[in-house]
C-alpha positions as CSV (number, residue, x, y, z in Angstrom):
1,X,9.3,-12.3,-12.7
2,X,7.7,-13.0,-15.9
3,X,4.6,-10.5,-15.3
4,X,6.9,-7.9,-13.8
5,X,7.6,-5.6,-17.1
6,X,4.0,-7.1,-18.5
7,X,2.7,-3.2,-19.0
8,X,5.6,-1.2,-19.9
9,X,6.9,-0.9,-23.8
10,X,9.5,-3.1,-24.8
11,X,12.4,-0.6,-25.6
12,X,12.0,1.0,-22.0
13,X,11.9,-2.2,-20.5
14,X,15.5,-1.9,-22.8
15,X,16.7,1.2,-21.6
16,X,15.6,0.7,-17.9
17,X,17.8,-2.8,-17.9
18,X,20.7,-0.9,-19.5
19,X,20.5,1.9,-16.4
20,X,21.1,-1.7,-13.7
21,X,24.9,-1.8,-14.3
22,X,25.6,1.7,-13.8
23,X,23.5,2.5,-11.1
24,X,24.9,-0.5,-9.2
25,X,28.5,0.6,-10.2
26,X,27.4,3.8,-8.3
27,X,25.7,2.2,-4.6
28,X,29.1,-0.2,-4.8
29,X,31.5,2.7,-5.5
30,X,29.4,4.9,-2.7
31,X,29.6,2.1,0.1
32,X,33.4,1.4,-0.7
33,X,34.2,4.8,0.4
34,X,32.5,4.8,3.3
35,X,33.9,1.7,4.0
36,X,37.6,2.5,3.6
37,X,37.1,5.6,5.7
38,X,35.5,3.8,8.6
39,X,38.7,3.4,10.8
40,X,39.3,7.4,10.7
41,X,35.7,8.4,11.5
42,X,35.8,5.7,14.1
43,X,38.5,6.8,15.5
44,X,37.2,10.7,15.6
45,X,33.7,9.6,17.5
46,X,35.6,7.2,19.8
47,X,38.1,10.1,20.7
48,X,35.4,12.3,21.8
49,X,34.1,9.5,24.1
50,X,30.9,8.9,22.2
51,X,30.9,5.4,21.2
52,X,29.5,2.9,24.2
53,X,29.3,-0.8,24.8
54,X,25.3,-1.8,26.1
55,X,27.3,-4.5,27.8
56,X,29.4,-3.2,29.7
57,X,25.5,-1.9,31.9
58,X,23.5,-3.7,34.2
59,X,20.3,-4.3,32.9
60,X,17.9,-4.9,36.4
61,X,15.0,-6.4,34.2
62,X,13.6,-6.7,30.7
63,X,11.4,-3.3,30.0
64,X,7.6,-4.0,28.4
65,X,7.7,-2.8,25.2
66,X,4.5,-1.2,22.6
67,X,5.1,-0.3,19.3
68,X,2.6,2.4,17.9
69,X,1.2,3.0,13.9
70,X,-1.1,4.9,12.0
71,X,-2.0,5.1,8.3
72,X,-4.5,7.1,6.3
73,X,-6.2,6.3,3.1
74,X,-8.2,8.4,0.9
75,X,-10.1,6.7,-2.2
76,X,-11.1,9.1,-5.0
77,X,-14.0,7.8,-6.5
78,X,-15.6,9.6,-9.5
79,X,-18.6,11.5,-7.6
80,X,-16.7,11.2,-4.1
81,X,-13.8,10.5,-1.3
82,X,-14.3,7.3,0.9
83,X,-11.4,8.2,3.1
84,X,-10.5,6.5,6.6
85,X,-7.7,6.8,9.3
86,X,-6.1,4.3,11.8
87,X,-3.9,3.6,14.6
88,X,-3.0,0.7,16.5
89,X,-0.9,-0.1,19.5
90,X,1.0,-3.4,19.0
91,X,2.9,-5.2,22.9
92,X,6.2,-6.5,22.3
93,X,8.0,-9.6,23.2
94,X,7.7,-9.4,27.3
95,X,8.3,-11.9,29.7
96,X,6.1,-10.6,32.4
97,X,2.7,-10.4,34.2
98,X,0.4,-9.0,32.4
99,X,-0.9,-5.5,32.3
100,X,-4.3,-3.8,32.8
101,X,-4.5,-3.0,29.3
102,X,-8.1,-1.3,28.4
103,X,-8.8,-2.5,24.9
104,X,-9.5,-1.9,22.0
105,X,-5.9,-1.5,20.7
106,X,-6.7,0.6,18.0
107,X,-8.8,3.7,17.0
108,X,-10.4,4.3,13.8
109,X,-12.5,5.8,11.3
110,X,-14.2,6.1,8.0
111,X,-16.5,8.1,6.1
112,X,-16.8,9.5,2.5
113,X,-17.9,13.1,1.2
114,X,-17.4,15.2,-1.7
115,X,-13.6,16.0,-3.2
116,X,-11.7,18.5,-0.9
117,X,-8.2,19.3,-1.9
118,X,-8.2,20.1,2.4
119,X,-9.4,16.2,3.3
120,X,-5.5,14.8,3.3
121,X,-3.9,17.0,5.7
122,X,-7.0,16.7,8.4
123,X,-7.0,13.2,7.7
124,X,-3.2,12.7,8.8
125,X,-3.9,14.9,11.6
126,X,-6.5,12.4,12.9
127,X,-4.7,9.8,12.4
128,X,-2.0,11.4,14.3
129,X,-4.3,12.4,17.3
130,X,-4.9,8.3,17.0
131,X,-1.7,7.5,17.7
132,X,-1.3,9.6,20.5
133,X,-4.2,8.5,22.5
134,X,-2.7,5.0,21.9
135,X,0.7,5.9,23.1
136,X,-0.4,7.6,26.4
137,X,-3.2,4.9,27.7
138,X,-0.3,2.2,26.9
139,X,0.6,1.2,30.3
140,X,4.8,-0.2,29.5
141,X,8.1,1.1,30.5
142,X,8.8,2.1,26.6
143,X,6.3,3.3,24.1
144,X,8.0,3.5,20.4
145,X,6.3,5.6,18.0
146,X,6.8,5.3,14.5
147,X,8.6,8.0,12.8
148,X,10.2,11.4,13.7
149,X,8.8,13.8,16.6
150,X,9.3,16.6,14.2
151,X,7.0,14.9,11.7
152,X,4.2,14.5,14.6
153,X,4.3,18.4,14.7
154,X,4.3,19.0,11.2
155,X,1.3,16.6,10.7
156,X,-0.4,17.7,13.5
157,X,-0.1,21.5,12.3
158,X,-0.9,21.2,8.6
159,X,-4.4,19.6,10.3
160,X,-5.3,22.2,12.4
161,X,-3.9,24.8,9.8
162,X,-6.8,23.5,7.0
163,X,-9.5,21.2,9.1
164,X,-12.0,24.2,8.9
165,X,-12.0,24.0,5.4
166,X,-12.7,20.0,5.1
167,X,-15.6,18.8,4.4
168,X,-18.4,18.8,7.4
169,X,-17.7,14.8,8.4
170,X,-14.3,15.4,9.0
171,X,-13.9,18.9,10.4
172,X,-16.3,17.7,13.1
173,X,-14.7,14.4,13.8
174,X,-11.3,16.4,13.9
175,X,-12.5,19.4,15.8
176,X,-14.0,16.9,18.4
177,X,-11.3,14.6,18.8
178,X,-8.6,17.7,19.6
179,X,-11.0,18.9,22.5
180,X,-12.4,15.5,24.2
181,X,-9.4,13.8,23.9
182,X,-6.8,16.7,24.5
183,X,-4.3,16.4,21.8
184,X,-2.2,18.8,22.7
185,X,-1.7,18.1,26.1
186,X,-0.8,14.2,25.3
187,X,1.3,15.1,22.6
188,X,3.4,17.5,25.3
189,X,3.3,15.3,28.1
190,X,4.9,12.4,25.6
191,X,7.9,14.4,24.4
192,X,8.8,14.8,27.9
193,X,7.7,11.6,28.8
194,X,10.8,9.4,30.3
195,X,9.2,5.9,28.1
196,X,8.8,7.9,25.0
197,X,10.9,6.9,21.7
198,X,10.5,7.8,18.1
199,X,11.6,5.3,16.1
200,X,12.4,6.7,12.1
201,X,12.6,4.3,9.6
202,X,14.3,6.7,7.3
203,X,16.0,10.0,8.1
204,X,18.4,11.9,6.2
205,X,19.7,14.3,9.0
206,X,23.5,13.0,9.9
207,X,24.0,14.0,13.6
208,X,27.4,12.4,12.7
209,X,28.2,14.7,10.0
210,X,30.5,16.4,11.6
211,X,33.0,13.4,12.1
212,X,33.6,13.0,8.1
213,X,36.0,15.6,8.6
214,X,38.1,16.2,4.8
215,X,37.7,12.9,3.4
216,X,35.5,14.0,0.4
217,X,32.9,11.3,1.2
218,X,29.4,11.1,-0.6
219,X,26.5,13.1,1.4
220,X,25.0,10.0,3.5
221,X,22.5,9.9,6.5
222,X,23.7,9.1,10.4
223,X,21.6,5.8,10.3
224,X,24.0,4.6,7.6
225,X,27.3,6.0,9.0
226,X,26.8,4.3,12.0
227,X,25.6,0.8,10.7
228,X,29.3,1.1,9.5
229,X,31.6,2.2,12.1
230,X,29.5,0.6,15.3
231,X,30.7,-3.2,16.1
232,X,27.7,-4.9,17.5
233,X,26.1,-4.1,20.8
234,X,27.6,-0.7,20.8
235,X,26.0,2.7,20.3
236,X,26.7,6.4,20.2
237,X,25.6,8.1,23.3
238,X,23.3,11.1,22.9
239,X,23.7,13.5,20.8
240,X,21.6,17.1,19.7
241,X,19.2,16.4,16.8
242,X,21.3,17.6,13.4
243,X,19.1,20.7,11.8
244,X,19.3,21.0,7.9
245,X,20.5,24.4,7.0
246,X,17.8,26.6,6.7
247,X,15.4,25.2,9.0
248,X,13.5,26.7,11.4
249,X,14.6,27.1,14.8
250,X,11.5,26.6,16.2
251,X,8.3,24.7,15.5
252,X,5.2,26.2,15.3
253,X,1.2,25.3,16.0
254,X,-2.0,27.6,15.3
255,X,-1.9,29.9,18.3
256,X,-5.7,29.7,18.7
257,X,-4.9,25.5,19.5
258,X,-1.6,25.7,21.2
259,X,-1.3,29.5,23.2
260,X,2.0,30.7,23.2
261,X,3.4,28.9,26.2
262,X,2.3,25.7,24.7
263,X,4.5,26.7,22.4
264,X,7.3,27.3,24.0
265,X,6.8,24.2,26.4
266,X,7.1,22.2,23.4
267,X,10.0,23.9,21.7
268,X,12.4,23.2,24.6
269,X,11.0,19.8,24.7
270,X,11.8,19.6,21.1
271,X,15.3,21.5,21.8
272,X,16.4,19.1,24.4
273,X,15.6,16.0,22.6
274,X,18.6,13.7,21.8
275,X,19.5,11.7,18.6
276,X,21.2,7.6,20.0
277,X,22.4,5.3,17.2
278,X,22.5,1.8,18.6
279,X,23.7,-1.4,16.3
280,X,22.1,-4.4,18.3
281,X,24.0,-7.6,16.4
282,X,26.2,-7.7,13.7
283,X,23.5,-9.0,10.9
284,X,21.2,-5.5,12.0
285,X,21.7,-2.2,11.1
286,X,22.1,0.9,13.6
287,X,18.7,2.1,14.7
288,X,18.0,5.7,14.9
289,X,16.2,6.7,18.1
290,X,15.2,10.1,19.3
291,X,14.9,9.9,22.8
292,X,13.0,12.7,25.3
293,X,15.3,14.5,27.9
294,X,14.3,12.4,30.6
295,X,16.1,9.5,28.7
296,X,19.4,11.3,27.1
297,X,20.0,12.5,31.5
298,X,19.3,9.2,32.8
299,X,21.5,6.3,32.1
300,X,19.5,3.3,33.8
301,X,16.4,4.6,31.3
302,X,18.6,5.1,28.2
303,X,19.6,1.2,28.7
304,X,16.0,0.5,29.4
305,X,15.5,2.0,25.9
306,X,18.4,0.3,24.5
307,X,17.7,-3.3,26.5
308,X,13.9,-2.7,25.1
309,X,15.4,-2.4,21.9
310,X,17.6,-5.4,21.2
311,X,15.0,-7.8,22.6
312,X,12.3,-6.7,20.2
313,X,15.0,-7.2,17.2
314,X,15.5,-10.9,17.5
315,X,15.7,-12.0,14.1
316,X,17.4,-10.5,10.7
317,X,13.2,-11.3,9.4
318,X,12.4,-8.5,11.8
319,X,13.8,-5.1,10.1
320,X,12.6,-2.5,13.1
321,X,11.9,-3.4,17.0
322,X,9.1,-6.4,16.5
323,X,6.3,-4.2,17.8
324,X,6.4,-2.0,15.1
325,X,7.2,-4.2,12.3
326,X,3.8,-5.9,13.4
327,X,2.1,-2.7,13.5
328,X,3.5,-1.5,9.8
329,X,1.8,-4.5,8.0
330,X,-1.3,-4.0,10.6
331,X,-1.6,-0.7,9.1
332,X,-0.8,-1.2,5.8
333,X,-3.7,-3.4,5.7
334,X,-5.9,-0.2,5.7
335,X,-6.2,-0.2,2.0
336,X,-7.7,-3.2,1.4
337,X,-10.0,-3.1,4.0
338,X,-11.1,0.3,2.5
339,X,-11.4,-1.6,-0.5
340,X,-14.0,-3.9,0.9
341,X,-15.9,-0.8,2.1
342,X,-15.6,0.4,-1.8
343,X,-17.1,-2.4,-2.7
344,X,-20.1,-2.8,-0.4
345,X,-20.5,1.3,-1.4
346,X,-21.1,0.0,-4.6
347,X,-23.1,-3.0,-4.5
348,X,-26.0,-1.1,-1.7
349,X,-25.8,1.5,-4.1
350,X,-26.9,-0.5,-7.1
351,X,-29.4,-2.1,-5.7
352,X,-31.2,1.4,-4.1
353,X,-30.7,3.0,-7.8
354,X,-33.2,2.9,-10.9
355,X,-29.7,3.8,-12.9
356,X,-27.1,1.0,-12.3
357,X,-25.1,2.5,-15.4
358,X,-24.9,6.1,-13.8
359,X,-24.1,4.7,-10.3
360,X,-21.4,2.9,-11.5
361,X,-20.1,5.2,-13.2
362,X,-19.6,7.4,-10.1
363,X,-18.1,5.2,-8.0
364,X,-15.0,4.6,-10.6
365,X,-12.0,4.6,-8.4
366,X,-9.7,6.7,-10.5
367,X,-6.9,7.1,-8.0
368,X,-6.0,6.1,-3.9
369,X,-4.0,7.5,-1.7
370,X,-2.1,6.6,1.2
371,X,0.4,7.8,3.8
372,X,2.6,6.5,6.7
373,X,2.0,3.2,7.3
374,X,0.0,2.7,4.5
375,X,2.2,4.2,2.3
């Protein structure tokens, strides 16, 4: 603790230690509330028959499990980018034969080119394209990918929106990858996929909302109302995915890379998806999953998912399903590897220059960049 406040100014070091008592005064008072009105919103979900016990199912077998991550980096040196995207595919705890798995378990790729305000959003779209490849060559009865569906199409449209107008390296490597290794039609046949499971960390839509009824309770996600109100082992069967006022109805990708019934296809995927909450022991939080159709209509799969689930959180050490706790810190090691690269950049580049003082001074990193994973 000693170097944390090392670089900030003595009287805001002051006035940020002042802010601790209030602000915890605030969480404490916020989590009483919800606390105190557990019973009554309990009681509302339970009366519409919504709360279940996973124990009270036969579970024929234990499912094989993959967890699936991606990150992106971009590096803004003075005179350039060095940018690079990853995925990797991470197995889960299993007990059984093993699968003809073609390796390698990751994708990636780097490369560096001059500053392009368009290089972040086709970057994330590779990366996304990464993770898709993984998640459909993974041969197990439950693929978990990290993060929201809805965020998959976002990403995946903001990099076909701007990829024409990256730099050369990357539209190509983009442009490629979404033709040889059909994007879109993975990405459909996962979300409606009856092994497919997107696994949010964080999510402030509250598909509970609508059980606070009049008891003036602080806005708060579903996630956290039902870490509350679920005992352990029990979740909340499926329920439509809660839309924020405002928000489109339907989701869109450039019609010249998704024709219209692509489009359509993937809206009633989309539409027919189904939020489950599902509190595995009492020192774990609910999990949010959003589960394909296939899943939400078929009991024995939904307690595959939920079985798959609960074995890969074994430990209060573990904060999401083991596979992708793994694959966050995999990912998240992207930075420093692109790091190393920095470095290497720099020293060939010395050595093939006649100005070491110029060279350096255009390889200053003055800023990085990172998203999912990574970030």
């Amino acid at each position: 603790m000693g170097d944390t406040f090392s670089d900030l100014p003595d009287a805001l070091v002051r006035d940020l230690l002042a802010q601790a008592t209030p602000v915890a005064e605030r969480v404490s008072t916020h989590l009483n509330r919800l606390r105190q009105a557990r019973g009554t919103i309990r009681q509302r979900v339970q009366s519409k028959g919504l709360i279940a016990r996973k124990a009270d199912l036969d579970v024929t077998r234990e499912p094989s499990v993959v967890g699936i991550d991606g990150s992106y980096q971009v590096h803004r040196l003075t005179a350039l980018d060095l940018c690079a995207a990853a995925a990797v595919a991470v197995e889960g705890t299993a007990k059984e034969a093993r699968r003809h798995w073609q390796e390698p378990y990751h994708r990636i790729w780097v490369s560096s080119f001059e500053h392009s305000k368009n290089a972040t959003n086709a970057l994330r779209g590779l990366m996304i394209s990464m993770e898709l490849e993984l998640a459909d060559k993974a041969p197990h009865d439950l693929v978990l990918l990290d993060g929201s569906f809805i965020v998959f199409v976002i990403y995946l449209n903001q990099g076909l929106t701007s990829f024409r107008e990256a730099p050369g390296l990357l539209r190509e490597e983009f442009q490629k990858r979404w033709s040889e290794q059909q994007v879109l039609e993975r990405f459909l046949a996962l979300i409606a996929s009856d092994r497919t499971v997107a696994v949010p960390k964080y999510s402030g839509r509250n598909e509970l909302k609508n059980f606070l009824g009049e008891n003036d309770l602080p806005e708060t996600d579903g996630k956290t109302l039902a870490t509350i109100i679920l005992e352990p082992d029990e979740y909340v069967t499926p329920l439509p995915i809660f839309h924020f006022g405002g928000e489109d109805a339907e989701y869109h990708l450039p019609v010249e890379h998704c024709p219209r019934e692509r489009q359509e296809q993937m809206n009633r995927s989309i539409k027919d998806m189904r939020v489950v909450f599902y509190r595995p022991y009492s020192w774990a939080p609910a999990v949010r999953l959003e589960v394909t159709a296939p899943i939400a209509a078929s009991q024995s799969r939904l307690l595959m998912v939920l079985e798959g689930i609960k074995r890969q959180l074994f430990s209060p050490a573990v904060t999401e399903p083991y596979p992708l706790f793994l694959a966050d810190r995999m990912v998240k090691s992207l930075g420093a590897g692109v790091a190393v690269i920095e470095q290497t950049v720099a020293q060939h580049a010395v050595g093939a220059s006649a100005d070491t003082e110029a060279t350096l001074l255009c390889l200053q990193n003055y800023r990085t960049e990172g998203g999912r994973g990574g970030s």
